[in-house]
N, C-alpha and C positions, 0 to 999 in steps of 0.2 A: 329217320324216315323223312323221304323230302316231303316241300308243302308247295302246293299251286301258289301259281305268281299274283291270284289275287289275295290269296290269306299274307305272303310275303308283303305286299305294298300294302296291309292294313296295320302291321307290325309300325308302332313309331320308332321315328329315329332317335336315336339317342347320341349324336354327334360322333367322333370321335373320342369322347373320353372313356374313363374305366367304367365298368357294371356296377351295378349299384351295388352296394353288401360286398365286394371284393376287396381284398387287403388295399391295392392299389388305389380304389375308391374314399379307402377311410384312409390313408397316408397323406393323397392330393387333398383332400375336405381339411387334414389337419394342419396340413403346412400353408395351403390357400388362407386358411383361418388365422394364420400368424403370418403374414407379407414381410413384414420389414425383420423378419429374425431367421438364422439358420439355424440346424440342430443337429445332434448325433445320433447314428441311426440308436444308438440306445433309449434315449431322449426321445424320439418318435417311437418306441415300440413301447415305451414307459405311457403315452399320453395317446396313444391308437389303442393300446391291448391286443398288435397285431404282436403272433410269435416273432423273438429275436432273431430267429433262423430264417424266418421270413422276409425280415426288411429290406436288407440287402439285396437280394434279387430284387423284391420287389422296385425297388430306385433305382435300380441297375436300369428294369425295365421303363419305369417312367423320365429316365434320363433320355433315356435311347429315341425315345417318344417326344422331347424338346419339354417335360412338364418339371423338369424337378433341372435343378443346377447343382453341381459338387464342387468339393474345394477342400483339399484336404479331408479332415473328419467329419467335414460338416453338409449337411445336406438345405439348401431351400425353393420354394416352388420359384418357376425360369420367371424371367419378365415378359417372355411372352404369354406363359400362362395369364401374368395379373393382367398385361394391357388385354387378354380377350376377355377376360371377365368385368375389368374396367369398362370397356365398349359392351356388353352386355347388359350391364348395371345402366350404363347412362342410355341406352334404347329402350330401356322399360321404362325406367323414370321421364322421360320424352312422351312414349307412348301413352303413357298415364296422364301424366299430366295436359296433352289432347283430351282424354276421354275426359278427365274430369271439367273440361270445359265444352262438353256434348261437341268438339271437333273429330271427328271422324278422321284421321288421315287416308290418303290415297293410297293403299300397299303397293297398287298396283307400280305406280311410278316411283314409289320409294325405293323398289326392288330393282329398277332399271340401273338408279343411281348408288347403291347400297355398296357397300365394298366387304367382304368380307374378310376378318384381320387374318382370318388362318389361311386363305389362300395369297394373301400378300408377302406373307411368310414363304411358301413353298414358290410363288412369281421369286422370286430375291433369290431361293437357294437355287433355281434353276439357271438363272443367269449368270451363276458365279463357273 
């Protein structure tokens, strides 16, 4: 059933990543949760509780998507994954730590100058 374009732009965004409660969403939450380690997709369905017949597509899929890296048997979350959550992590820790000194920042100019890591990624593949 479609929905009017104002009930659509009341809808948040939820970036580009997987839906919450989706295999794909507990695989990337598990492997983001362990950065410096790879795994087998058995090993990821042993520690997700996602079915075994599931995994595989499923990292097929988040491979395809630049969130998971392969190598032989082993599966782990890309380094662009970490660096956009690394730059995440340090924008709220910034932003906080403003508030907690009743600094306000300006969004407005912050947005001017702001670069966003996942289009810097797709500026690169385009050039190539």
């Amino acid at each position: 059933m479609p929905i009017s374009t104002d009930r659509f732009e009341d809808i948040p965004e939820d970036g580009d990543g997987p839906t919450p409660g989706t295999n794909a969403a507990a695989v990337l939450e598990f492997l983001r949760d362990h950065p410096d380690k790879a795994f087998t997709q058995s090993e990821i369905a042993e520690a997700t509780d996602v079915k075994a017949g599931s995994i595989g597509p499923t990292l097929v899929r988040l491979r395809e998507r630049g969130r998971v890296d392969h190598r032989g048997t082993y599966w782990r979350v890309s380094d662009h994954e970490r660096s956009v959550g690394a730059a995440a992590g340090h924008a709220a820790a910034t932003a906080a730590e403003h508030e907690s000194k009743d600094e306000t920042p300006d969004y407005d100019d912050w947005q001017e100058h702001a670069v966003d890591p996942r289009n810097v990624a797709r500026d690169t593949d385009d050039d190539e």
